[in-house]
py3Dmol code that shows the C-alpha trace and the ligand (Angstrom):
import py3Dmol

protein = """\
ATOM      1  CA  UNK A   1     139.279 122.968 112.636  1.00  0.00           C
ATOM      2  CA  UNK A   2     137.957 120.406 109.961  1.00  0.00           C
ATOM      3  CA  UNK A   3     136.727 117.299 111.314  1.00  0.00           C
ATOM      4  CA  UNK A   4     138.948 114.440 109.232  1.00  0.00           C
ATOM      5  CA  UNK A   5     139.004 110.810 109.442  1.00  0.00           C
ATOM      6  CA  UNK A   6     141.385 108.076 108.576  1.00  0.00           C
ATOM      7  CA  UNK A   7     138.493 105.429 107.708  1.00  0.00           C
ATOM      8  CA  UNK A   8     134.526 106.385 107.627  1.00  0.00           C
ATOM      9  CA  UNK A   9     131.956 103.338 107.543  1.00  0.00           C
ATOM     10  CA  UNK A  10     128.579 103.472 106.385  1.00  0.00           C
ATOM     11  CA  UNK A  11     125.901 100.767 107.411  1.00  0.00           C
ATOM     12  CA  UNK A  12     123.329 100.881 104.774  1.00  0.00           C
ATOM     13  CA  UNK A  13     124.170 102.244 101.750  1.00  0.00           C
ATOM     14  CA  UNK A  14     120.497 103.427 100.360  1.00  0.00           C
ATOM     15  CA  UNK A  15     119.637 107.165  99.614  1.00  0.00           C
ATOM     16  CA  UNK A  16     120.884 108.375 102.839  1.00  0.00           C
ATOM     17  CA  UNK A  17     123.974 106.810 103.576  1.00  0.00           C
ATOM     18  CA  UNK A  18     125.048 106.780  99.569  1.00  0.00           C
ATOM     19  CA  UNK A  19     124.392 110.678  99.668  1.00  0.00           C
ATOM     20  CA  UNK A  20     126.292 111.020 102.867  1.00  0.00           C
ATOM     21  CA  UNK A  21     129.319 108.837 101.495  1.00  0.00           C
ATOM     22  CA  UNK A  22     129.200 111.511  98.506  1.00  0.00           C
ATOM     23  CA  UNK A  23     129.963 113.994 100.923  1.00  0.00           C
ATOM     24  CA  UNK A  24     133.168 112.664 102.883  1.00  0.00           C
ATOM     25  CA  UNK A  25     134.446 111.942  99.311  1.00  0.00           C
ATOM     26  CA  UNK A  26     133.343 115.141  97.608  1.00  0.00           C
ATOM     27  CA  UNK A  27     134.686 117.434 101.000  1.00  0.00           C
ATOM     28  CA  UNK A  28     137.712 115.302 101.736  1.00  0.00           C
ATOM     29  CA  UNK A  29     136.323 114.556 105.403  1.00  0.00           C
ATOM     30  CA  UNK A  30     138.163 110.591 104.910  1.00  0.00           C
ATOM     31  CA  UNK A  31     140.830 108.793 103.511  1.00  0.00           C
ATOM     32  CA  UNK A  32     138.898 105.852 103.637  1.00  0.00           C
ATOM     33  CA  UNK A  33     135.225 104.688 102.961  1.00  0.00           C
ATOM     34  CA  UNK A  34     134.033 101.680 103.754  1.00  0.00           C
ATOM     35  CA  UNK A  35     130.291 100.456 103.400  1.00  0.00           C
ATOM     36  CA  UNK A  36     127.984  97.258 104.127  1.00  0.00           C
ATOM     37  CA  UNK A  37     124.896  96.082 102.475  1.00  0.00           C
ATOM     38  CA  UNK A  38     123.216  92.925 102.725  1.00  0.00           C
ATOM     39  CA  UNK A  39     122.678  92.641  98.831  1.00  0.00           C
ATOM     40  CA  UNK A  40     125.124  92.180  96.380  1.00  0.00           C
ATOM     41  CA  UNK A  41     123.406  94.331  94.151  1.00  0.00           C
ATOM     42  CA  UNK A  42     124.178  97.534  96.491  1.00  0.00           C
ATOM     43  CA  UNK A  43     127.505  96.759  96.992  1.00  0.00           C
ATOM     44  CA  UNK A  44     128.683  96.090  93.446  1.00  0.00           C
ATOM     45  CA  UNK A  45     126.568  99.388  92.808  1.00  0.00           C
ATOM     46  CA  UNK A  46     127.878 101.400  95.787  1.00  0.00           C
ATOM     47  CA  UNK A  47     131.097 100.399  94.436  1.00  0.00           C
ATOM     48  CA  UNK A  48     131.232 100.736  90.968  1.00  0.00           C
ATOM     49  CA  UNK A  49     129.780 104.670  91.496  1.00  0.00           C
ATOM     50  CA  UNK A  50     132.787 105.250  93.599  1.00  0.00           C
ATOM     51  CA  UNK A  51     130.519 106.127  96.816  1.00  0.00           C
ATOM     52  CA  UNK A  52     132.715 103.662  98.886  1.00  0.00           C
ATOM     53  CA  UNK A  53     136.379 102.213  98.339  1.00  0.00           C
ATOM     54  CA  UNK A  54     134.718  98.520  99.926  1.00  0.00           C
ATOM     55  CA  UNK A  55     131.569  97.041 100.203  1.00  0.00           C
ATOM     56  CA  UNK A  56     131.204  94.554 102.788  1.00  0.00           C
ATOM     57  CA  UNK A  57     128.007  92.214 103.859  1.00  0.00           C
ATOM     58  CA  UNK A  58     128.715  92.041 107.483  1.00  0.00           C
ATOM     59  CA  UNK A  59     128.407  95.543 108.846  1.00  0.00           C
ATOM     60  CA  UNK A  60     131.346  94.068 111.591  1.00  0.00           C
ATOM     61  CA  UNK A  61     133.951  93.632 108.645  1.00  0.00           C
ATOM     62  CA  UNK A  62     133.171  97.239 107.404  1.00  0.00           C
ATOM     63  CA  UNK A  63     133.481  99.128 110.534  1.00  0.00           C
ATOM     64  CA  UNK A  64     136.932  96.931 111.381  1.00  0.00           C
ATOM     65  CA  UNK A  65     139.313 100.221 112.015  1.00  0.00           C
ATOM     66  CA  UNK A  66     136.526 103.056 111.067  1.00  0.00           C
ATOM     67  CA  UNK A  67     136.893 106.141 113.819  1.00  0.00           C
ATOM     68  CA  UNK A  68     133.320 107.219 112.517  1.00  0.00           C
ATOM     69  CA  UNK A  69     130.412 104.836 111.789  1.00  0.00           C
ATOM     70  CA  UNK A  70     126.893 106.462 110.313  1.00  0.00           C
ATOM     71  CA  UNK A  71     124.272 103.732 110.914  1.00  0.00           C
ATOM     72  CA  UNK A  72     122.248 104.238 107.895  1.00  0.00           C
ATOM     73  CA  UNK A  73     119.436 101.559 107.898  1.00  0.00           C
ATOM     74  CA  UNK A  74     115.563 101.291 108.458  1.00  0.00           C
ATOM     75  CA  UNK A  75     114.545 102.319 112.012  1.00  0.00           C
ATOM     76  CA  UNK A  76     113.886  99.117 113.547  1.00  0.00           C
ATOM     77  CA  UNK A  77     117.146  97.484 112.188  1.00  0.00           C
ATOM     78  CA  UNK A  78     118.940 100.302 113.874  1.00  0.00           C
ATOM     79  CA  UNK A  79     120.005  98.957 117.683  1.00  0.00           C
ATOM     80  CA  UNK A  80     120.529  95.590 116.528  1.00  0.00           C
ATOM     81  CA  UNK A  81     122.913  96.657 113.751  1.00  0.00           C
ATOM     82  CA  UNK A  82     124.885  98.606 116.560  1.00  0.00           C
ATOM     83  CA  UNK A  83     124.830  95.879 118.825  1.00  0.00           C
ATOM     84  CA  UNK A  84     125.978  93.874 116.070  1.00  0.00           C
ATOM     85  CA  UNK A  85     129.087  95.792 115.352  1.00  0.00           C
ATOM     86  CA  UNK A  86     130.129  96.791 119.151  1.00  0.00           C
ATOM     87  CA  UNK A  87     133.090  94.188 119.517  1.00  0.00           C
ATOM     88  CA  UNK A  88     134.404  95.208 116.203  1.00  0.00           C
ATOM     89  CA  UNK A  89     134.684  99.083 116.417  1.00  0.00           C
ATOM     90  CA  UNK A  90     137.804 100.716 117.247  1.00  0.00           C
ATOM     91  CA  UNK A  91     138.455 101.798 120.518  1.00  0.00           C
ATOM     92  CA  UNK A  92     137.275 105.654 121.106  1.00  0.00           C
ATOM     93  CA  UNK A  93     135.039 105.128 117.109  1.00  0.00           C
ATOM     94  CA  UNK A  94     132.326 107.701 116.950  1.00  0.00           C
ATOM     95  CA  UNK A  95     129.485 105.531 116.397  1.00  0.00           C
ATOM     96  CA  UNK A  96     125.843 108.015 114.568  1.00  0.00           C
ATOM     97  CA  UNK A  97     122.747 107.276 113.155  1.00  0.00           C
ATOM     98  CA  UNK A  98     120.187 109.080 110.629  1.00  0.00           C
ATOM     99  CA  UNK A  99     116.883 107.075 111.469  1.00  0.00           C
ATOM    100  CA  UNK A 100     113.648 109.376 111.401  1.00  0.00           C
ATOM    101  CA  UNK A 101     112.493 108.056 114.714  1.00  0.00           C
ATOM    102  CA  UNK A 102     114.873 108.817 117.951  1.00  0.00           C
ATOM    103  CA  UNK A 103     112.965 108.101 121.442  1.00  0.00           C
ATOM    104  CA  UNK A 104     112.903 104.460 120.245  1.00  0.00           C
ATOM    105  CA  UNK A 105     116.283 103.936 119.147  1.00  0.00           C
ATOM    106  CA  UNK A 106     117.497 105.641 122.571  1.00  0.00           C
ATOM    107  CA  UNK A 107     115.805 102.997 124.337  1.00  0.00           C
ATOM    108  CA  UNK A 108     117.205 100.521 122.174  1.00  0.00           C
ATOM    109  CA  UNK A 109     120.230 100.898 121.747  1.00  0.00           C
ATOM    110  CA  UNK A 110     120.956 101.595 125.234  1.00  0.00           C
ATOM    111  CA  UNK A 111     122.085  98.518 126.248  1.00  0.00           C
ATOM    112  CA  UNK A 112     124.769  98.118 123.479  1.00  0.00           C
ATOM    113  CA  UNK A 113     126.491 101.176 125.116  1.00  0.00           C
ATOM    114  CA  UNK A 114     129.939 100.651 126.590  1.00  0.00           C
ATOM    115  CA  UNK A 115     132.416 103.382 127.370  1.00  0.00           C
ATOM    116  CA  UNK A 116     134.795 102.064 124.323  1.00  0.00           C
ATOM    117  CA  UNK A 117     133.015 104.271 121.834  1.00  0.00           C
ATOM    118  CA  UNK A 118     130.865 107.183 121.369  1.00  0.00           C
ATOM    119  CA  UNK A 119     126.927 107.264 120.298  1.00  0.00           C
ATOM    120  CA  UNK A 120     125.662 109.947 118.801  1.00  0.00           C
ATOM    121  CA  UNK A 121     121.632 110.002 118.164  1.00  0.00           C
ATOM    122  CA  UNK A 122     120.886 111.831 114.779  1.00  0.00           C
ATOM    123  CA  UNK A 123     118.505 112.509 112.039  1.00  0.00           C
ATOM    124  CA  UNK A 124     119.307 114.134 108.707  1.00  0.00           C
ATOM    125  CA  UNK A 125     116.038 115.626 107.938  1.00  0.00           C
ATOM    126  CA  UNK A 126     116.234 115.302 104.198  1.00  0.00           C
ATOM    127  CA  UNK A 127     114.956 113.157 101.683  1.00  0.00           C
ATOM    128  CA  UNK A 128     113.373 111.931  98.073  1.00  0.00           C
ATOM    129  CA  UNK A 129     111.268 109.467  97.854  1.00  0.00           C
ATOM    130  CA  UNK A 130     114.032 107.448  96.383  1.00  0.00           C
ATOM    131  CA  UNK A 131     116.282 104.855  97.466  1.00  0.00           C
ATOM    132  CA  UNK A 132     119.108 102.960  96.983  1.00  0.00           C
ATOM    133  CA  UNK A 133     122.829 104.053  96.400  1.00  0.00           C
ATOM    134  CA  UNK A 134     122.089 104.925  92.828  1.00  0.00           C
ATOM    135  CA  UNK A 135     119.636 107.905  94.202  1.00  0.00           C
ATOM    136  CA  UNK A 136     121.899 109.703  96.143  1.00  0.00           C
ATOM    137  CA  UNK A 137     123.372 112.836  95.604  1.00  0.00           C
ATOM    138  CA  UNK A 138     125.690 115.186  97.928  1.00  0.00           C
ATOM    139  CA  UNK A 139     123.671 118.038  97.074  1.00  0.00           C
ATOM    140  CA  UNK A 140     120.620 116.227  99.547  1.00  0.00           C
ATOM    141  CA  UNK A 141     121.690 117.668 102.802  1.00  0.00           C
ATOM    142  CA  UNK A 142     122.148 121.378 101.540  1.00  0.00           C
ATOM    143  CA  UNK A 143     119.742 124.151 103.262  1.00  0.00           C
ATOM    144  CA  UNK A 144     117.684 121.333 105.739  1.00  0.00           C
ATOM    145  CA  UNK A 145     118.081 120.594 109.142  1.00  0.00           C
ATOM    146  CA  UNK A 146     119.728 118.229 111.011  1.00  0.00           C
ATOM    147  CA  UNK A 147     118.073 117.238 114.360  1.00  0.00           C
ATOM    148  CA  UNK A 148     120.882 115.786 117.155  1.00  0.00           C
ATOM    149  CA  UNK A 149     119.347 114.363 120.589  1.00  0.00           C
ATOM    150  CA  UNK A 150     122.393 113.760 122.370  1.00  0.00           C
ATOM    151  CA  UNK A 151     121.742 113.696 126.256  1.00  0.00           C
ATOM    152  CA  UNK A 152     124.454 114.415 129.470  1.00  0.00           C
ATOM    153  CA  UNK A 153     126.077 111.746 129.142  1.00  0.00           C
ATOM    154  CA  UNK A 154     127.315 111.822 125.068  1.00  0.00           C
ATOM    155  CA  UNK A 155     130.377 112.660 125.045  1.00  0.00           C
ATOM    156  CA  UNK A 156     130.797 116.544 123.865  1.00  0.00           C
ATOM    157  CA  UNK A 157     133.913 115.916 121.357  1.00  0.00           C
ATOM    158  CA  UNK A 158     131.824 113.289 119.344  1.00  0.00           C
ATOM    159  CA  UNK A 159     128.651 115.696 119.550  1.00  0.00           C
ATOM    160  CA  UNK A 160     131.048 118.493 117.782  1.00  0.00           C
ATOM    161  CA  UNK A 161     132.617 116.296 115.092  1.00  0.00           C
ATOM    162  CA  UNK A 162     129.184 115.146 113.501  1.00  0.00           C
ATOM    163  CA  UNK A 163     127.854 118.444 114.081  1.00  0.00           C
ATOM    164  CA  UNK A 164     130.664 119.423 111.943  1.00  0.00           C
ATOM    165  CA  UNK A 165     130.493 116.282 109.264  1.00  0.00           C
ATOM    166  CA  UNK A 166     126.804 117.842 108.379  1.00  0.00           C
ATOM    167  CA  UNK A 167     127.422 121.080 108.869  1.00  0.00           C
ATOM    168  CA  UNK A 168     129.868 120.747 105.839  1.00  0.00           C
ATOM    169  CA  UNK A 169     127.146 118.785 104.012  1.00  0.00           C
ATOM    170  CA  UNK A 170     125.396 122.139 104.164  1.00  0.00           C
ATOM    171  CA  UNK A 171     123.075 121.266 107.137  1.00  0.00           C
ATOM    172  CA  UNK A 172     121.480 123.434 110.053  1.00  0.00           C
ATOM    173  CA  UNK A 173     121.895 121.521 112.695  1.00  0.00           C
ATOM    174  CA  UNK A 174     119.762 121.987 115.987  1.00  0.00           C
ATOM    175  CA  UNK A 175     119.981 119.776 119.088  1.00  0.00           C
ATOM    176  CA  UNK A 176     116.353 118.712 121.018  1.00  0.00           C
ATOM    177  CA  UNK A 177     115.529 116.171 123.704  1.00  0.00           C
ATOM    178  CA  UNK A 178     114.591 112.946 121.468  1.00  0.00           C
ATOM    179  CA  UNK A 179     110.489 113.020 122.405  1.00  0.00           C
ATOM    180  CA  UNK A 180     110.288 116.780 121.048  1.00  0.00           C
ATOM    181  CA  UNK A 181     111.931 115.614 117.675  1.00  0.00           C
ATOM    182  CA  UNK A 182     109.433 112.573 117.685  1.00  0.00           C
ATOM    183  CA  UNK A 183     106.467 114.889 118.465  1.00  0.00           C
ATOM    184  CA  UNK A 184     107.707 117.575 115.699  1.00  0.00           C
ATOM    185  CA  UNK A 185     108.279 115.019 112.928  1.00  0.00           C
ATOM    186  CA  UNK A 186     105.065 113.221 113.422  1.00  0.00           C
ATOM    187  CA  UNK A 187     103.233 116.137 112.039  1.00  0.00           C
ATOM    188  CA  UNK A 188     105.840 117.495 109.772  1.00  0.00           C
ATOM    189  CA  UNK A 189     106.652 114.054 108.007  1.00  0.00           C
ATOM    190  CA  UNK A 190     104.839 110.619 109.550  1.00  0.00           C
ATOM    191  CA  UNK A 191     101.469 111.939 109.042  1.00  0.00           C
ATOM    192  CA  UNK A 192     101.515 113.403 105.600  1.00  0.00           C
ATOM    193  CA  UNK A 193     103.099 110.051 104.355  1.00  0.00           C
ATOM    194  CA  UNK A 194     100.507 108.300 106.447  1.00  0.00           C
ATOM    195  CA  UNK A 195      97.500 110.627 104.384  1.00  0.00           C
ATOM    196  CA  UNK A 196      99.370 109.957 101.393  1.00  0.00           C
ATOM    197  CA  UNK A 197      99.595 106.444 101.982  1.00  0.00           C
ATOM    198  CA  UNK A 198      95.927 106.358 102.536  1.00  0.00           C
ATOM    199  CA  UNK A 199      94.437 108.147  99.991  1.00  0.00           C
ATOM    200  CA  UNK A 200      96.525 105.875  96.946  1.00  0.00           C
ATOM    201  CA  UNK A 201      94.891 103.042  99.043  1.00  0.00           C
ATOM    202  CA  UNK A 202      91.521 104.545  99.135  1.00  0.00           C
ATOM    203  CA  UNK A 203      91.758 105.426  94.912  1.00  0.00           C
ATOM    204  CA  UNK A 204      92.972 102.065  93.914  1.00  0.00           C
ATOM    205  CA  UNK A 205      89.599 100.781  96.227  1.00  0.00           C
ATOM    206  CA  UNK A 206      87.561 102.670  94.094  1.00  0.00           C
ATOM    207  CA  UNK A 207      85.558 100.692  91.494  1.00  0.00           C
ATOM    208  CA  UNK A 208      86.686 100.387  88.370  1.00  0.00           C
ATOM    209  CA  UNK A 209      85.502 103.343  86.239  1.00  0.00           C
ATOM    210  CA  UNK A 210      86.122 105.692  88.648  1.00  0.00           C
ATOM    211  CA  UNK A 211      89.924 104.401  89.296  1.00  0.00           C
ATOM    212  CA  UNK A 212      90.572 104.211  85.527  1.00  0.00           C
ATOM    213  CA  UNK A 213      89.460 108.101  85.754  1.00  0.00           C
ATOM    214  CA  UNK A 214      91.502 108.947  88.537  1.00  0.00           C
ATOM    215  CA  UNK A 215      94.834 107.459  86.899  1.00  0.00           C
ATOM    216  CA  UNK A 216      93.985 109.492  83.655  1.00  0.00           C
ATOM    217  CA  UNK A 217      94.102 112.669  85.339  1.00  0.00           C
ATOM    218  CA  UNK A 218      96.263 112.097  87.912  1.00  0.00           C
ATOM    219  CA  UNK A 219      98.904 114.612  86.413  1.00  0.00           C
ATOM    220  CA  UNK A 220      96.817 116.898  88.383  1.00  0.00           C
ATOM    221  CA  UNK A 221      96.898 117.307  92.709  1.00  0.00           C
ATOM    222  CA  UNK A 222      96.807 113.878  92.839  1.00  0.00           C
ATOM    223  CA  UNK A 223     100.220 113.018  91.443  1.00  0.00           C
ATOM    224  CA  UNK A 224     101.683 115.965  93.149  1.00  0.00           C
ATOM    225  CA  UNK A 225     100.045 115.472  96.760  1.00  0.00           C
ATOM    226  CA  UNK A 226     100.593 111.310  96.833  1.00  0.00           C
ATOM    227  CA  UNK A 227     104.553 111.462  95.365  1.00  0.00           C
ATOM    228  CA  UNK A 228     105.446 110.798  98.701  1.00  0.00           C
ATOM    229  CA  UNK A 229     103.687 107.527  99.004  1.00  0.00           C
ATOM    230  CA  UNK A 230     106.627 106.691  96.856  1.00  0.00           C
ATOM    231  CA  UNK A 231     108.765 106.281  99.855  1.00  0.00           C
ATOM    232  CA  UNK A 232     110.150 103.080 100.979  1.00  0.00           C
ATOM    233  CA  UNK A 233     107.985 100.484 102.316  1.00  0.00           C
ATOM    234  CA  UNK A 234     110.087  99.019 104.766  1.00  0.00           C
ATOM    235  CA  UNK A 235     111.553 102.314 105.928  1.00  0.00           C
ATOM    236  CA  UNK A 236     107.759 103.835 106.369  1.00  0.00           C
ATOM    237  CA  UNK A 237     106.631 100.784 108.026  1.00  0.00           C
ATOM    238  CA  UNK A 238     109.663 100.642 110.860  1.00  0.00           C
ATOM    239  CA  UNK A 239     108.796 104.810 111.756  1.00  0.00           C
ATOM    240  CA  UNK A 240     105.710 103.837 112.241  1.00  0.00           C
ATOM    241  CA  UNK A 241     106.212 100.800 114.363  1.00  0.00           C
ATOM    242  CA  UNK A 242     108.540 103.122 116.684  1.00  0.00           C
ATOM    243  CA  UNK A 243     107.146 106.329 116.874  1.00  0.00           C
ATOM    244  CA  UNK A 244     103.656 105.005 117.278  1.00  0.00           C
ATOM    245  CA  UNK A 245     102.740 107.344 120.601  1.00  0.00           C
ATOM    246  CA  UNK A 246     103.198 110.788 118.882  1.00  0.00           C
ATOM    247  CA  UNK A 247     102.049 109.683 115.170  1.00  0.00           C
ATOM    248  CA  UNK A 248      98.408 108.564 117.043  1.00  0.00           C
ATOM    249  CA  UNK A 249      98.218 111.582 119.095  1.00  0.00           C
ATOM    250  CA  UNK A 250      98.626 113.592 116.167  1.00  0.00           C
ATOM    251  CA  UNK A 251      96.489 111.073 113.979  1.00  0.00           C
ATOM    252  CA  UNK A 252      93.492 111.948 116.738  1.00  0.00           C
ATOM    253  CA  UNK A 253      93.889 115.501 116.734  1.00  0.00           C
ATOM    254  CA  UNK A 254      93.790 115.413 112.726  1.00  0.00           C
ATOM    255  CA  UNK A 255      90.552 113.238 113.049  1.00  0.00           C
ATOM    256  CA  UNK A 256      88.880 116.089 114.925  1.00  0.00           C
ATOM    257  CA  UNK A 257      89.890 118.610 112.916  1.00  0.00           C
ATOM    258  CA  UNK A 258      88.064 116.702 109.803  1.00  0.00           C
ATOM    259  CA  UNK A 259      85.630 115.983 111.564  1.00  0.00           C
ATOM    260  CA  UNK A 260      84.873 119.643 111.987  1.00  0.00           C
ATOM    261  CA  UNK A 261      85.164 119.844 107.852  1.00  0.00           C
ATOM    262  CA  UNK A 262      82.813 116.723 107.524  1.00  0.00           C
ATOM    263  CA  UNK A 263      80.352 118.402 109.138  1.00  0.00           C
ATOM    264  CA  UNK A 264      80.448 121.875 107.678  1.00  0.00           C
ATOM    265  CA  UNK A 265      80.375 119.788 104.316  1.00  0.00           C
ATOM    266  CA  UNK A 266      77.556 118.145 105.110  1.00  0.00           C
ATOM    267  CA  UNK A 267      75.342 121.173 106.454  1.00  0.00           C
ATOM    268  CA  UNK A 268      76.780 122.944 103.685  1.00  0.00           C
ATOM    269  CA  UNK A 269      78.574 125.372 106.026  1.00  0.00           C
ATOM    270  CA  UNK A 270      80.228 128.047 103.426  1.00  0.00           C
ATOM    271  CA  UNK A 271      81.149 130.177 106.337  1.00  0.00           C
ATOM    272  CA  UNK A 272      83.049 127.269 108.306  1.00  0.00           C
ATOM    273  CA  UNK A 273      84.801 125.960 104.491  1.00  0.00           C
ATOM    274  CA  UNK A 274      86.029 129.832 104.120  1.00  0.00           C
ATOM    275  CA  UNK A 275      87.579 130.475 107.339  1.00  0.00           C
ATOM    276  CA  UNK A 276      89.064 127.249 107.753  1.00  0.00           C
ATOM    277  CA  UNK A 277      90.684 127.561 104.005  1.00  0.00           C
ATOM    278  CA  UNK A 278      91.845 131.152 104.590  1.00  0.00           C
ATOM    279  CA  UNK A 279      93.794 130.158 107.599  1.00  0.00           C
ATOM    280  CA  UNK A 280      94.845 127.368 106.531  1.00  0.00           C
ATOM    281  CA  UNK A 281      96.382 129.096 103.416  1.00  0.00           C
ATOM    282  CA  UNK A 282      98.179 131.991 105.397  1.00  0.00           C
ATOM    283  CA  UNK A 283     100.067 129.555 107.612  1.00  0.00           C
ATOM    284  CA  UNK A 284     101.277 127.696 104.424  1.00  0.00           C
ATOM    285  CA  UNK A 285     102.297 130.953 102.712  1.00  0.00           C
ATOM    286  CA  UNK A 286     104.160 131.449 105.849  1.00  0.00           C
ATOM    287  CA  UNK A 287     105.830 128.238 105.817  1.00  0.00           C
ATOM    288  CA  UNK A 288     106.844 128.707 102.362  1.00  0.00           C
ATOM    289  CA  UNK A 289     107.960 131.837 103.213  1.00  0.00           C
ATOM    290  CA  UNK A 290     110.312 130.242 105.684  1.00  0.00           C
ATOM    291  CA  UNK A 291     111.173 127.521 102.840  1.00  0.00           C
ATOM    292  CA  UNK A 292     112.932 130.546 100.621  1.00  0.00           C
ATOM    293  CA  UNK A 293     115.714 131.112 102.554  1.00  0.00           C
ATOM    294  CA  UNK A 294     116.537 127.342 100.959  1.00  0.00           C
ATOM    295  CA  UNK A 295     116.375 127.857  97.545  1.00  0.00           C
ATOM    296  CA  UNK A 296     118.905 125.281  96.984  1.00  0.00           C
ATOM    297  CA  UNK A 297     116.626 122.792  98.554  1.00  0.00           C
ATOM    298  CA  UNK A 298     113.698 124.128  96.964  1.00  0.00           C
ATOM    299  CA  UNK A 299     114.988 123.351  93.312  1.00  0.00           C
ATOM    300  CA  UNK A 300     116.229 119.596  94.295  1.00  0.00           C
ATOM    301  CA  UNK A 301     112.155 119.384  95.893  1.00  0.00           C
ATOM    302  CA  UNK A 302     111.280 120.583  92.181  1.00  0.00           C
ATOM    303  CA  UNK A 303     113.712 118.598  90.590  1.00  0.00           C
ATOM    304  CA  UNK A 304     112.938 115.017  93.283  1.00  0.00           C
ATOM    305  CA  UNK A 305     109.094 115.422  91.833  1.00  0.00           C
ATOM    306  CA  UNK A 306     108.437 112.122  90.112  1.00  0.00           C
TER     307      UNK A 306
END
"""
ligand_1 = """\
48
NAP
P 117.208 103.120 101.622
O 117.593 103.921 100.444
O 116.173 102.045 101.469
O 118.521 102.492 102.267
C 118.491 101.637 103.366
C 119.738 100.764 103.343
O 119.716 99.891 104.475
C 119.853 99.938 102.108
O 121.172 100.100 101.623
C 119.608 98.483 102.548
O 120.552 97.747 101.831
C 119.862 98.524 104.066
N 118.878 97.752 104.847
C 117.559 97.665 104.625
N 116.971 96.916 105.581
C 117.954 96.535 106.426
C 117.983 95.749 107.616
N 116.867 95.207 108.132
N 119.170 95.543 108.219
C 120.286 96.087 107.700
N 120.311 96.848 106.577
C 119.161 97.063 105.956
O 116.658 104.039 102.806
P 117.067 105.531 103.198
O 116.037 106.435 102.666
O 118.490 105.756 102.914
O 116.820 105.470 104.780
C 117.805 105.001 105.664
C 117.603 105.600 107.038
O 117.569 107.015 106.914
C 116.298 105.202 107.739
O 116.543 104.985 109.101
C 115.412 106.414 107.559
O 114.475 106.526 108.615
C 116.429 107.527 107.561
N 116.043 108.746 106.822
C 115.438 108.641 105.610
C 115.065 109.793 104.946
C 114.372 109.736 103.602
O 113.581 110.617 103.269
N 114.611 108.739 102.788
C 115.349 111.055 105.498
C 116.042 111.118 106.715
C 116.377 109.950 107.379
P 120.567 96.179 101.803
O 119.143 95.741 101.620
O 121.437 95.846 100.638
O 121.139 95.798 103.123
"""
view = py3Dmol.view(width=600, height=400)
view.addModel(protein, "pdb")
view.setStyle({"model": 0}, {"cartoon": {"style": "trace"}})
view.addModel(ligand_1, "xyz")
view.setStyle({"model": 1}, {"stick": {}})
view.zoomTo()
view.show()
């Protein structure tokens, strides 16, 4: 059976929770949408797109009779925002969130939990480097996984409906013990954006003549490989603030491994360059390989591409 809801609240209404709010609309899931932003600007703009019926600043006065709430904020705003909200959520309301970190937001928002309401730990992996409720699109969930880390004690019925809310939005949706999902997205996602991060840091270092060179042909790799240092500030900064453990273990494995390419660099080790390239190359054929049983997804990455 459909999952359907007589009011659906959204706390946050960026890229995630706008494109989300497309898809209760767009599928029917609720009668009702509300939303709550702290600017005006998002509101009158989450509004006037139709993504929610009313826009509210105080998350409290948008979740007032919701029986599903998707937390949609920066990671370290995440607990608060459902301790904030607790006394006004309808009794037996599914409460969810989509932050990229979860181990964190487990610990944190365990002492907000009461047996009046349901929390669901969650994470939409999907994403532009985009925000705000005039970059969403339903379309962002399609062919991509969705990572749930409920534990014994979430309640099973709540599991099943938000399994089924992105299921219709087109996602896979797997369920993992919160530390594996912060181990597998450090390498999949913190570190790139960390590397990417970096190396627009390291280029706009440079002096001047070689920067000015770099911006002139940066329609090459470099545009391509640093488009996700894009990304929100604030969002980037809260994962990683809260998923520091994994992101450094990875960070020092990474070291070593260039390290090992500094080296073979330096003593001009063809052999070392060769091996390490052609391996390196088959596993990313591989994962792209993978990727095209998602050409859906593949054509928004194209189409995302700034
Ligand atoms: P976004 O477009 O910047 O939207 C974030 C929303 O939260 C905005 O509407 C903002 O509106 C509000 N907000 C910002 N800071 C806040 C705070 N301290 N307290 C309360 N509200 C705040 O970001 P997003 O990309 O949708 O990301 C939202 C969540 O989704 C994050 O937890 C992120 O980790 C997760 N996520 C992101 C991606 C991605 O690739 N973008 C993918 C999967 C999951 P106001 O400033 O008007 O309040």
């Amino acid at each position: 059976m459909t999952v359907h809801f007589h009011q659906a609240a959204i706390i946050g209404i960026g890229l995630i929770g706008s494109s989300l709010a497309r898809v209760l609309r767009r599928k029917g899931l609720a009668d009702k949408i509300t939303g709550a932003a702290r600017s005006e600007k998002n509101r009158q703009t989450a509004v006037a797109l139709g993504v929610v019926d009313e826009a509210f600043e105080s998350p409290s006065d948008a979740v007032q009779g919701a029986d599903i709430v998707f937390v949609c904020t920066p990671v370290g705003s995440i607990a608060e925002t459902v301790g904030g909200i607790v006394s006004a959520l309808k009794k037996g309301a599914i409460v969810t969130d989509v932050g990229s970190v979860k181990t964190e937001i487990v610990r944190q928002v365990a002492p907000y939990l009461t047996d009046s309401f349901s929390f669901v730990v969650g994470h939409p992996v999907a994403g532009t480097e985009k925000s705000g409720p005039e970059n969403g699109f339903a379309e962002l969930f399609e062919g991509r996984w969705c990572i749930l880390t409920p534990d014994a004690g979430t309640d099973a019925k709540a599991v099943a409906a938000v399994r089924e809310v992105w299921e219709i939005a087109g996602m896979k949706v797997e369920e993992m013990s919160p530390e594996r999902h912060d181990k597998v997205m450090a390498l999949m996602s913190h570190l790139p954006h960390l590397i990417a991060y970096t190396i627009v840091g390291t280029a706009a270092d440079l002096e001047k003549e070689t920067r000015e060179d770099v911006l002139k042909y940066a329609a090459g790799g470099f545009r391509d490989f640093t488009r996700i240092a894009g990304s929100d500030p604030v969002m980037w900064r809260d994962i990683f603030l809260n998923n520091t453990g994994a992101v450094l273990d990875c960070l020092q494995r990474f070291s070593e491994d260039l390290t090992v390419l500094q080296k073979a660099i330096r003593q001009k080790d063809g052999a070392v360059l060769q091996d390490w390239f052609a391996r390196t190359r088959k596993i990313r054929r591989e994962v792209i390989d993978m990727c095209q049983a998602q050409p859906e997804n593949e054509k928004l990455l194209i189409k995302n591409k700034g």
